[in-house]
N, C-alpha and C positions, 0 to 999 in steps of 0.2 A: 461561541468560539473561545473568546478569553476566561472563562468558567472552566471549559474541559482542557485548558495549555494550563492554566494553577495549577486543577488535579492532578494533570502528568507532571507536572514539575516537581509536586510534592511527592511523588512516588518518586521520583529518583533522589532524593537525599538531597540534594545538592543546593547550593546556596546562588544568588544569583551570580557572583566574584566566583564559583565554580561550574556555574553552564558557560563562563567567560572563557575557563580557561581549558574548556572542553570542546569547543566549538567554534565555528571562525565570526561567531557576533560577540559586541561587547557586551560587558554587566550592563549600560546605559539602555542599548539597545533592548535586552532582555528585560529589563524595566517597562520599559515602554511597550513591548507585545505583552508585557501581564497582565498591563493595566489599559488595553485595548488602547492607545494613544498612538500607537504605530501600528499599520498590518506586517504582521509577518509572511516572511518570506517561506516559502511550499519548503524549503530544503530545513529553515529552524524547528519546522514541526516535526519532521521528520529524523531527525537529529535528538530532538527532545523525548519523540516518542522509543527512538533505542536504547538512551541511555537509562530509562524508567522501566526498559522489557517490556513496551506496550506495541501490540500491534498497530500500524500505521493508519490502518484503512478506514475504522471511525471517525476517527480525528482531522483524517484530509478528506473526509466526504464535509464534516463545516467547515471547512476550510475554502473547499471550492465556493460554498455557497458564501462568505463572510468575502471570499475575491471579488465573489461577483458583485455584491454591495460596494465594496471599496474601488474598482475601479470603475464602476456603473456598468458593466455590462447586465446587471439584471434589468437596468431600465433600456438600457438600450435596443435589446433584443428582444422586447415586449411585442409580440404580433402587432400590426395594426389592419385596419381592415375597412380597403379604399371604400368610399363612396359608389364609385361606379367604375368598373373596370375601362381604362382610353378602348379596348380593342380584346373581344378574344382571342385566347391560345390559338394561335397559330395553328397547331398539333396536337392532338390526344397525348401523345405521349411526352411534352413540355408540359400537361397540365398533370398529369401523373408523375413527373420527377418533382415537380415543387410543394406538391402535395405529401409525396412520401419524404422530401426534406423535412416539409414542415412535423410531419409525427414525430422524424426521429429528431427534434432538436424541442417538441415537447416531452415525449416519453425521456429521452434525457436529464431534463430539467426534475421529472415526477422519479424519476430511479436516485438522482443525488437528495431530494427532499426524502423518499422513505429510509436510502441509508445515513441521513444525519437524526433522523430522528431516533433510530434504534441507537448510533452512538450517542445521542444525548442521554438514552435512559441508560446505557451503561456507564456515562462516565458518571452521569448523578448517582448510580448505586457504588460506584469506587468511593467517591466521596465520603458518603455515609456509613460505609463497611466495605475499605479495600478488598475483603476476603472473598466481598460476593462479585468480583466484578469477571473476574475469569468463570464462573459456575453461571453467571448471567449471559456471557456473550457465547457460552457454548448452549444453554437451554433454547435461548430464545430462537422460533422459527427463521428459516432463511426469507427475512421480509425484504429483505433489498432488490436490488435488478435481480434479472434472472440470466442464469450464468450465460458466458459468450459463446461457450465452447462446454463440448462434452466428448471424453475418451478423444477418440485419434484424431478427432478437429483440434484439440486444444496442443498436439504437437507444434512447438516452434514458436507458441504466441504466450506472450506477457500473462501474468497470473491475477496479476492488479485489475490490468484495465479490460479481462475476461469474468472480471466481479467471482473468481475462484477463490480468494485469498479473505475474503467477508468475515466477519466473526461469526460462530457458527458453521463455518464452510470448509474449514481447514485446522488438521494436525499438524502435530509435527510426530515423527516416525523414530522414536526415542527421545532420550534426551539430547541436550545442546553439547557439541564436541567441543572442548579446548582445545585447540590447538599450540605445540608447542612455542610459536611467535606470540599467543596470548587471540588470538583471534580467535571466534566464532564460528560454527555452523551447524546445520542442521539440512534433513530431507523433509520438505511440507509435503503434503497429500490431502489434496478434495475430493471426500466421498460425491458431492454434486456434481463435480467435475470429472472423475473419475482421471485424473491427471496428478503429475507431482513435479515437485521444482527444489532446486536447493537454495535455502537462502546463507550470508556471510553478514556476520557486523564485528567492530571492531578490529578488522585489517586492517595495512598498508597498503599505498600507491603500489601497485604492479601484482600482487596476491589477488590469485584468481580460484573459484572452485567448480567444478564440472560435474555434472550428474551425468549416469550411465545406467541403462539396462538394456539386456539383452536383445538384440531382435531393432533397438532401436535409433536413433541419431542425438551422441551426446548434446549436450546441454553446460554451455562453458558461458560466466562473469568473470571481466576481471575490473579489478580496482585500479580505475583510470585517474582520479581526482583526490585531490587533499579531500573534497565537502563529502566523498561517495566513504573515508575513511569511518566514522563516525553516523553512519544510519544502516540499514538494513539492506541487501543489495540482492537483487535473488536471477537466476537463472531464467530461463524461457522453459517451458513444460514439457512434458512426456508426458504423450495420452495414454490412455487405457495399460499402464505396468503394470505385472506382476510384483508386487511391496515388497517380497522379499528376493526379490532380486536386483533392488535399485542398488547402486551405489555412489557416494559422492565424495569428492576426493579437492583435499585442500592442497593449492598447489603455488607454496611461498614465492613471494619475487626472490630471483635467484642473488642464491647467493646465503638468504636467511633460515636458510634449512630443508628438512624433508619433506616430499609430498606422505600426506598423510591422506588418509581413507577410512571411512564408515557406513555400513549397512545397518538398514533397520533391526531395532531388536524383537 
């Protein structure tokens, strides 16, 4: 974990008296998550990974695992497995709900392990040769979970935690718009998913953007938080679009200017 937060720190230029005065943690603080002496907080990695233009989802896949070391939930949530049960299940179907707890809270566990290890071997090839680390996370197969959602399931549900947004898994649909307040965005699209979302970074409190296609039920973030100003923010999906008829449309807290709009090129 503190190997791949160096990498992205060093891709963003920035000094550590500059992630201070970027972010709402100190230079001391940022000291201290470089050199693994403090855990970082899920919102500094996220923070760190926008200011570098790195997609978030490698980097919080160790992340989770590196929580679960620092707070013990990795030990604490280690099956164990009684001696002899006091009394059988009651019901077939109490023995069948704890049983299917139990897979999915392992298959969990085995989906965060293969997608940190795929992000370990990208953030090691950024290391070695920045150059190769975008042409690596787009070659390599979709090793991670397998996605949550596909086409019109994935309307209305998160992109992240439908494992849509993987490296590998997701474009963006042009380039990244400026918008005249100086904020960001872009329309993503998953071929696996068959779904598209819009993401925003570098806004203001109350700047919100909405994706739109036809046929369909827009798709509206807004910028609620000083912490949401500073990382990557993205919309809920639209399944199964037509690409080139999405559109996504920046819509400034008022007062800071025009709503602006862009479709894929």
């Amino acid at each position: 974990m503190t190997e791949g937060l160096r990498a992205v720190k060093a891709r963003t230029g920035l000094s550590l008296t500059g992630l201070a005065e970027r972010t709402p943690y100190s230079r001391s603080s940022w000291e201290r998550y470089l050199n693994g002496k403090k855990p970082v907080p899920r919102q500094a990695v996220e923070a760190l990974c926008a200011m570098a233009g790195e997609p978030s989802a490698r980097l919080l896949a160790l992340w989770e695992l590196a929580d679960a070391e620092w707070s013990g939930r990795a030990r604490s949530t280690r099956p164990t497995v009684p001696s002899a049960p006091a009394a059988p299940p009651a019901a077939t179907g109490a023995f069948d709900g704890a049983r299917r707890d139990y897979r999915l809270v392992v298959g969990a566990g085995l989906a965060v392990v293969v997608a940190a290890m795929t992000g370990v071997l990208i953030v090691a090839l950024s290391v070695l040769n920045p150059g190769t680390a975008d042409q690596a996370g787009a070659a390599l197969p979709a090793l991670g979970p397998a996605p949550g959602c596909q086409g019109g399931t994935c309307a209305g549900k998160d992109p992240d935690r439908m494992f849509c947004g993987l490296p590998g898994r997701a474009d963006s649909l042009g380039p990244p718009h400026r918008t005249a307040t100086g904020a960001y965005m872009e329309i993503r699209y998953s071929t696996v998913c068959a779904a598209a979302w819009g993401r925003i970074w570098h806004a203001r409190v109350g700047d919100a953007i909405e994706l739109s296609a036809p046929g369909a039920r827009s798709r509206r973030t807004v910028i609620k938080h000083a912490t949401d100003t500073g990382v990557y923010r993205f919309t809920s999906m639209i399944g199964a679009p037509a690409r080139d008829t999405l559109r996504l449309c920046f819509l400034p807290v008022s007062g800071a200017g025009r709503k602006e709009c862009v479709s894929p090129h």
